[in-house]
C-alpha positions in Angstrom: 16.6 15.5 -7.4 16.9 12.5 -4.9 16.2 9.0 -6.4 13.7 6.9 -4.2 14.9 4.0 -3.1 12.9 3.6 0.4 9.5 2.5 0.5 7.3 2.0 4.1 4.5 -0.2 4.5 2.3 0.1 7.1 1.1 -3.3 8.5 0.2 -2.4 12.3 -3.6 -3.0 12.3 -5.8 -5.7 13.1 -7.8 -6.5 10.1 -10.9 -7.2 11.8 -13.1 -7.3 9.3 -11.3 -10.4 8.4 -11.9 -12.2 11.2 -11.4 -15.2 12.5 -9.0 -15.7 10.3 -6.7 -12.7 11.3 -6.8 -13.7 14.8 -4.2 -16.1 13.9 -2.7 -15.1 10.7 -2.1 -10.9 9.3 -4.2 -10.0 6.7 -0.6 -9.1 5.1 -0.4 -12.8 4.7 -3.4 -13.3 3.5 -2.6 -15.1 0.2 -3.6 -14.7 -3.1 -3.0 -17.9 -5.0 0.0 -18.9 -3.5 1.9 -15.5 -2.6 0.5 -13.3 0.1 -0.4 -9.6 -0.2 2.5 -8.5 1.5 5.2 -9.8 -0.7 2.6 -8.4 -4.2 3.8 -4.8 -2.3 7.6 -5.4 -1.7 7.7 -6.4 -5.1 6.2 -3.9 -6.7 8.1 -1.4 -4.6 11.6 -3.0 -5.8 10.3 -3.0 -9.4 9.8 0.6 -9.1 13.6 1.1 -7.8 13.5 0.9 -3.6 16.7 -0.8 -2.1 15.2 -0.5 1.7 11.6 -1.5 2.5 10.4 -0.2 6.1 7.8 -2.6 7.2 5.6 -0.7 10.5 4.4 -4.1 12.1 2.5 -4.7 15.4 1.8 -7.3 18.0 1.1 -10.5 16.4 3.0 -9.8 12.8 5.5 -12.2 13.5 4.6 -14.0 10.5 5.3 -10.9 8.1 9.1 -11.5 9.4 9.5 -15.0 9.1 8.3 -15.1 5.8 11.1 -12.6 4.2 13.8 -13.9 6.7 15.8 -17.5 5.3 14.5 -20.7 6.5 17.1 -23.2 6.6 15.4 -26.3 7.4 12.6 -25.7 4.5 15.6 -25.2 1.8 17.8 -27.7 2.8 14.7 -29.9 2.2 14.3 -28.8 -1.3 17.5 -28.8 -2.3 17.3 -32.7 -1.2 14.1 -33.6 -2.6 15.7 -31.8 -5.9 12.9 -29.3 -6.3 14.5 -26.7 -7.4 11.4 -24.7 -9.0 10.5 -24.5 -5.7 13.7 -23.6 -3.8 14.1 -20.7 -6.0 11.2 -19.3 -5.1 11.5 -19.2 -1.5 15.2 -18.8 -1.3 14.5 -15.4 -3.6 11.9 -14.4 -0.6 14.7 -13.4 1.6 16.5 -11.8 -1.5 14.3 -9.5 -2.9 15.5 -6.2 -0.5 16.5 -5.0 2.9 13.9 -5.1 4.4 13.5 -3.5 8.1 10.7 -3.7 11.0 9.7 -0.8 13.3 6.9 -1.7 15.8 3.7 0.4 16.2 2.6 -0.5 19.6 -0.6 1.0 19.9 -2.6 2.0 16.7 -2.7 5.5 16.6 -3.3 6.4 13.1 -1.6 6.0 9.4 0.4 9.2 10.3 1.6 7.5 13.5 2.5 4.7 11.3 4.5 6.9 9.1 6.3 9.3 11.8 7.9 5.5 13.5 9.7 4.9 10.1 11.6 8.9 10.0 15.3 7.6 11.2 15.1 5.5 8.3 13.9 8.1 5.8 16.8 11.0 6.7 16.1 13.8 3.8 14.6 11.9 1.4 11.9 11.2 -0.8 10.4 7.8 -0.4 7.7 5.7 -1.4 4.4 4.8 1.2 2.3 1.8 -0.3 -0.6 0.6 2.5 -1.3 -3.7 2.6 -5.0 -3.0 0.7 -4.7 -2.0 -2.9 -3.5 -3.9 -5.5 -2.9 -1.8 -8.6 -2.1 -4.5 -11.9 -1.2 -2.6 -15.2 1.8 -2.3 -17.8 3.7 -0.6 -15.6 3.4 -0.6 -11.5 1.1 2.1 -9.8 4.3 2.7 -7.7 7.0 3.3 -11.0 3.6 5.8 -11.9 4.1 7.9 -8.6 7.5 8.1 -8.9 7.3 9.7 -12.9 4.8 11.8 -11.4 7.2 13.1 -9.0 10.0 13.2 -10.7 7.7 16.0 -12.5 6.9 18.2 -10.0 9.3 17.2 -7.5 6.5 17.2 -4.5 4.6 14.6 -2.7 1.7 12.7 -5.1 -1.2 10.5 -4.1 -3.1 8.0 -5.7 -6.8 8.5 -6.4 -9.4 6.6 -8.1 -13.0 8.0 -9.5 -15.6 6.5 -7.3 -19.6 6.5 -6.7 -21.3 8.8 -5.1 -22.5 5.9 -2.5 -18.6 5.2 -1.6 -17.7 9.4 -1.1 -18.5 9.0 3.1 -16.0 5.6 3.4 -12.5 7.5 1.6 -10.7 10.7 2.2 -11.8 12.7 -1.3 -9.1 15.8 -2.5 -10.7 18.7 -4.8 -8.7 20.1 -7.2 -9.2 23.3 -9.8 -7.7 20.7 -12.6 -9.4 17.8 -12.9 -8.8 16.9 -16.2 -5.2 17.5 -15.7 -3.2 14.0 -15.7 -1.5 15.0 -12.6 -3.8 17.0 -10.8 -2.9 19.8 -8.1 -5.0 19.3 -4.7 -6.8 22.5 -4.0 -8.3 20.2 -0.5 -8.9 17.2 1.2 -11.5 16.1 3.3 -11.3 13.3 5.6 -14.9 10.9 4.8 -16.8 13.3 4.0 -20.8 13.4 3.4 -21.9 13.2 -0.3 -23.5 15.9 -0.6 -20.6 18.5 0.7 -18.7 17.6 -2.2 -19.2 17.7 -6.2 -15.4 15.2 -5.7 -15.3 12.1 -6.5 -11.9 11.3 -6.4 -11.0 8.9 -3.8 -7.3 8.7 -2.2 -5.9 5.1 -2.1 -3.2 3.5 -0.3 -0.3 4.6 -2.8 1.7 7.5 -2.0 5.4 9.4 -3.0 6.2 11.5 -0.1 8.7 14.2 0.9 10.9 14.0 3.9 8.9 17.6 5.0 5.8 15.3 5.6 7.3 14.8 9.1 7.4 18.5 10.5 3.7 18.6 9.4 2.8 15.1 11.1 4.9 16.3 14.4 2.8 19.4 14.3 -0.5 17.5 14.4 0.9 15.7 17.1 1.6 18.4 18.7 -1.8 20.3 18.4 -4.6 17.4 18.0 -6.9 16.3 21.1 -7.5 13.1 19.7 -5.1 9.9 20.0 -4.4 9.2 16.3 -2.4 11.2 13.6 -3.7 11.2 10.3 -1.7 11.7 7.3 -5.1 13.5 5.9 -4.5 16.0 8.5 -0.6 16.7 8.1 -1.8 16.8 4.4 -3.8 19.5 5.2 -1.2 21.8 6.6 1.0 21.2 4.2 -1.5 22.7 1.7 -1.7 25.8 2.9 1.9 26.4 2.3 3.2 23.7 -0.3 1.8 21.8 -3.2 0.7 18.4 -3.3 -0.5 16.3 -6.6 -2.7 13.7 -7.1 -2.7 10.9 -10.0 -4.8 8.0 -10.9 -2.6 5.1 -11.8 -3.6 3.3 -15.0 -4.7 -0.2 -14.1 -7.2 -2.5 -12.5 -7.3 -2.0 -8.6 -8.2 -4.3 -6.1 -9.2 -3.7 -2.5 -7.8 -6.5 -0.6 -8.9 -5.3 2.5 -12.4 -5.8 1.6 -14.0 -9.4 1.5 -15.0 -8.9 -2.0 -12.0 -6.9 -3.6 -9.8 -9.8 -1.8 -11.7 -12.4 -3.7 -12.0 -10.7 -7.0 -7.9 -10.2 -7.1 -8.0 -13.8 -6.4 -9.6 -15.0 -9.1 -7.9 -12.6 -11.5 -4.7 -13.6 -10.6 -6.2 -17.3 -10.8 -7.6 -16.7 -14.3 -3.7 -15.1 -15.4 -2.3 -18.9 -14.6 -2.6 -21.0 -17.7 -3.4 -24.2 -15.9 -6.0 -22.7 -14.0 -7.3 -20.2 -16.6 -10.3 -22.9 -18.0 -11.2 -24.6 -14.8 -11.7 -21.2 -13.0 -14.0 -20.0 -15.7 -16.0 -22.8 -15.8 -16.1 -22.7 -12.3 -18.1 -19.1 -11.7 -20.0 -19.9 -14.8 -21.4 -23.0 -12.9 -22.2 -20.2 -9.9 -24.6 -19.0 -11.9 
């Protein structure tokens, strides 16, 4: 079996139910505390054993680049004023993998996203983690996948149980196992009403993929009248003549890309800094 050491990150879209801010700045960027999202993701992806991140950027994601690329003016700087701590921190940046950029020029879907990264992938297995969920546990969502595959030696998704009101806002899978740990998809189903399912198992932004993703996102390409390419629909081919697993990763999740998820990761990542820890506390108290 092939290690995975490639990870892609989609980071194409517009983010616009951030804006204003994201007329200026990607989400990607967005920081929590005093990292942004984006770099939360690479590093969880080189925990879990990826040499090569694929980052699929789009117009206005210069940012993304400059910030793992070296910035010579900034460290000399540093190294003059003698702060170290500091200098570490962003010299390490630039350190932490190779990290590539393949453009997305229009937004045509997560699959499209996925199918601009394939020279890179060759026939391997690789890691997919989307800019909007933060996973924070004993061990990464991402090292989870990759155990999980390294079982059954096919693609695996994350999932999380959610409400009933939420089932119309996330692709949902079925399965015939649900209280399995790793639980073989019987079906997915792209946002689906309620009340056509008796699922409520969510798919999040964490995948392990197999290199024969790409035939079945070609085919869709191929075949669909509509402009984007969903992975949920190459996903859906591939069913009906391979497996494909689902896990729930133990740990809290945040949703960045919502307002609210983005704030709550904030303020737990806030409340994890001991000379922060009291003062945010007393803080939300006082919202009350």
């Amino acid at each position: 079996m092939k290690k995975i050491t490639k990870c892609i990150i989609p980071a194409a879209w517009l983010g616009t139910r951030f804006l204003p801010a994201t007329k200026a700045l990607p989400k990607e960027m967005f920081p929590i505390i005093d990292k942004p999202v984006m770099q939360y993701l690479v590093e969880e992806a080189v925990s879990a054993g990826c040499e090569d991140i694929i980052i699929i950027t789009g117009r206005n994601k210069r940012a993304i680049e400059d910030h793992f690329d070296s910035n010579y003016e900034l460290e000399e700087a540093l190294r003059r004023d003698n702060k170290l701590e500091s200098l570490a921190k962003v010299e390490n940046v630039s350190k932490l993998a190779n990290i590539y950029y393949v453009r997305q020029p229009y937004p045509l879907g997560d699959g499209d996203a996925i199918l601009r990264a394939k020279s890179f992938i060759n026939d391997e297995p690789f890691l997919v983690l989307f800019w909007d969920d933060l996973i924070v546990g004993e061990k990464s969502a991402s090292a989870q996948l990759i155990e999980a595959y390294e079982q059954k030696n096919r693609p695996v998704v994350s999932i999380e149980e959610i409400s009933q009101e939420e089932v119309s806002a996330y692709g949902i899978l079925e399965s015939e196992n649900y209280e399995e740990e790793i639980i073989k998809v019987s079906n997915f189903l792209e946002k689906p009403a309620p009340w056509t399912t008796d699922s409520r198992l969510g798919v999040i932004g964490k995948y392990v993929l197999t290199p024969d993703i790409f035939q079945y996102l070609e085919t869709v390409r191929a075949t669909k009248k509509v402009w984007e390419i969903r992975l949920a629909d190459a996903f859906s081919l591939m069913l009906k003549e391979k497996d494909i697993f689902a896990l729930k990763p133990k740990g809290q999740r945040f949703d960045t890309g919502s307002k609210l998820g983005f704030l709550k990761a904030t303020l737990y990542y806030a409340s994890k800094i001991p000379e922060l820890r009291a003062e945010i506390k007393n803080f939300v108290k006082k919202l009350d």
